[in-house]
C-alpha positions as CSV (number, residue, x, y, z in Angstrom):
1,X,50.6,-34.1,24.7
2,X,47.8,-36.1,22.8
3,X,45.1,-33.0,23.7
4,X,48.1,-30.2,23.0
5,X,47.9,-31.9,19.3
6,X,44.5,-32.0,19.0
7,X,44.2,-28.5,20.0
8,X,47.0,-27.5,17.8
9,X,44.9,-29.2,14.7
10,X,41.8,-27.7,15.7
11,X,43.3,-24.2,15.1
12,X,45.2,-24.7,12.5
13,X,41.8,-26.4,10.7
14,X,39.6,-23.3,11.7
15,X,42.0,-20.5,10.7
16,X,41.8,-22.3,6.8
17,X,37.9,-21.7,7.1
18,X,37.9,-17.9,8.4
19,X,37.1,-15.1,6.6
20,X,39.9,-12.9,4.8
21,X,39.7,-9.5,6.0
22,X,38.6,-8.4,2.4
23,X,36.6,-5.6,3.4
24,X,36.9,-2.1,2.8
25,X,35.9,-1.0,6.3
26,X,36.1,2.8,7.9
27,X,35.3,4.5,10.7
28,X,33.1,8.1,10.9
29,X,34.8,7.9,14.3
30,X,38.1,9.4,13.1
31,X,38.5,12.9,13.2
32,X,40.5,12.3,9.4
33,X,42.8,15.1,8.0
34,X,43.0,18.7,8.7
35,X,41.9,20.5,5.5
36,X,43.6,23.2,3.5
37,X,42.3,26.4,4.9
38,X,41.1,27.5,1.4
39,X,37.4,27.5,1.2
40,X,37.5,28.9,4.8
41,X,38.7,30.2,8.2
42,X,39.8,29.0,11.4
43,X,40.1,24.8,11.9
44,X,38.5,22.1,10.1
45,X,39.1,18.5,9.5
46,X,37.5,16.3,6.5
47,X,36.7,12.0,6.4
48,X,35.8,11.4,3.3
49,X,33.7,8.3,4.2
50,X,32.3,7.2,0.8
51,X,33.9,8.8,-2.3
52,X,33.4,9.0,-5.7
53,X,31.4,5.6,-5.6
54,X,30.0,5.1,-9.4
55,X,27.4,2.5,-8.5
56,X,25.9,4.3,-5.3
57,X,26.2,7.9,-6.9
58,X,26.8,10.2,-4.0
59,X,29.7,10.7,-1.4
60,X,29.3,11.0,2.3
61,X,31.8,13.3,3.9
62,X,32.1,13.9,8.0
63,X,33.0,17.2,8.8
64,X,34.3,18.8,12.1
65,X,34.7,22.4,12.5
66,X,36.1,24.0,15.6
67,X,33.8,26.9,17.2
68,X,34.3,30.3,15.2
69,X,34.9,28.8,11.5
70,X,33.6,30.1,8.7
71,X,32.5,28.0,5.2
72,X,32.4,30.2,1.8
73,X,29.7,30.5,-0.2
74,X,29.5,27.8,-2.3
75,X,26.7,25.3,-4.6
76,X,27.0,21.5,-5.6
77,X,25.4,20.0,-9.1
78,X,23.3,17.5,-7.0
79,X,21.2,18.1,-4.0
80,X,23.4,18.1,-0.3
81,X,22.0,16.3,2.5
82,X,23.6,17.8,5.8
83,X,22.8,15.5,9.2
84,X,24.2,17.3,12.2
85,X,25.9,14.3,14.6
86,X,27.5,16.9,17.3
87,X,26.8,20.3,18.1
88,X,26.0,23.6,16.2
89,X,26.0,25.0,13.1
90,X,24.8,28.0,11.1
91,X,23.2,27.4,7.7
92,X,22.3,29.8,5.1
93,X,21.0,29.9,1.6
94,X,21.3,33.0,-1.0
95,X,18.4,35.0,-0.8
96,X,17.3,33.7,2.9
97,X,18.0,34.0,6.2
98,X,20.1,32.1,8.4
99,X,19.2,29.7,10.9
100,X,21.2,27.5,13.6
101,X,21.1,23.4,12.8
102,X,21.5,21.6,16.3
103,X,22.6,17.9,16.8
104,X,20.2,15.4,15.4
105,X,18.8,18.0,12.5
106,X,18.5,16.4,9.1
107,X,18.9,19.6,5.8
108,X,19.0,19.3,2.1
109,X,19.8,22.2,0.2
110,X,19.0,21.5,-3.6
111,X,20.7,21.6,-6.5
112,X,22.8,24.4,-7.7
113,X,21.8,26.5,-4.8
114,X,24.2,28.7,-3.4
115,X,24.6,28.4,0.1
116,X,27.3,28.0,3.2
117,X,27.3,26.5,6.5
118,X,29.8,26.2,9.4
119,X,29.9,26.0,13.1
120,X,28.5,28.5,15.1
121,X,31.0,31.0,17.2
122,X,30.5,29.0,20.6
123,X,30.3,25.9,19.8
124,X,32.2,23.2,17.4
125,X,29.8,21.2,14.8
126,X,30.6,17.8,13.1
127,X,28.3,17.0,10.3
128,X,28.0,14.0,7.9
129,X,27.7,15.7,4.1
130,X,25.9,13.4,1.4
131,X,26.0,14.8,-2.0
132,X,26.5,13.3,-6.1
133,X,30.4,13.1,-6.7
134,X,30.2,13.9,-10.3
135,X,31.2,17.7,-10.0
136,X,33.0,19.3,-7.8
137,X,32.3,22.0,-5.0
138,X,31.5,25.4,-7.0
139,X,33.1,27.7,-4.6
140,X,31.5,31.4,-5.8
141,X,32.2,34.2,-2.9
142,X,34.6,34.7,0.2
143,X,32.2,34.7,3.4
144,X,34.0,37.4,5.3
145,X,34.7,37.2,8.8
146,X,32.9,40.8,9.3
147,X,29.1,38.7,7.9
148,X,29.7,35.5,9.5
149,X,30.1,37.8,12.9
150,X,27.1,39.8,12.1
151,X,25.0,36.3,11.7
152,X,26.5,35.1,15.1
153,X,25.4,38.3,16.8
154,X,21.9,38.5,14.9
155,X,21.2,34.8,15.8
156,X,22.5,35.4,19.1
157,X,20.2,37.9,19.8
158,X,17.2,36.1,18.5
């Protein structure tokens, strides 16, 4: 009985001393929230990791497309740093040609370039997006279905 109290006031003591779960913790692990199919076609799902933080300056945003979605042309105010964490993805810039981005490639597009990327038509791509949070997303032109399957085929074929 003597030891049960003694353990029972140990506990008690330490659980006054830990730490208070303060911390504004995430996880990139999560798949987060099917978006809006507005800036694009087929499946895609959004964690919006960091957002809108004033004293770091930029947001960080995992994406996950399913295999055979397409992004719309679009251009941020700040540079766009895209790191590809799984799979593949197209990537194009106005004026340019396209190119495929495989697991472990590191892009940045700069500043008010006009530009889309998405996965590629076989294969799903999740991505972690790092860009200012200032502005948002200037979305400028559709990307049909009929050019994003003319890029599969031409990079296919390549």
């Amino acid at each position: 009985m003597k030891n049960s109290i003694i353990i029972l006031f140990i506990v008690t003591s330490l659980t006054g001393f830990s730490q208070e779960a303060e911390y504004n913790v995430s996880s990139y692990q999560t798949e987060g929230t099917k978006a809006p199919n507005t800036h694009y076609i087929g499946e895609a799902w959004l964690n919006a990791l960091i957002r809108n933080d004033t004293e770091l300056g930029y947001n960080i945003t995992k994406a996950t497309f399913k295999a055979n979605s397409t992004l719309d042309w679009h251009k941020h105010s700040t540079a766009q740093v895209l790191i590809i964490v799984d799979g593949e993805a197209y990537y194009q810039e106005r004026g340019k040609e396209p190119i495929i981005l495989k697991e472990g490639d590191v892009i940045k597009c700069e500043k008010d370039t006009e530009h889309w990327h998405s996965s590629t038509k076989h294969s799903d791509v999740t991505y972690l997006a790092l860009y200012g949070g200032g502005t948002p997303t200037l979305w400028t032109e559709v990307l049909t279905k009929e050019y994003y399957d003319r890029i599969a085929k031409k990079l296919k074929s390549n």
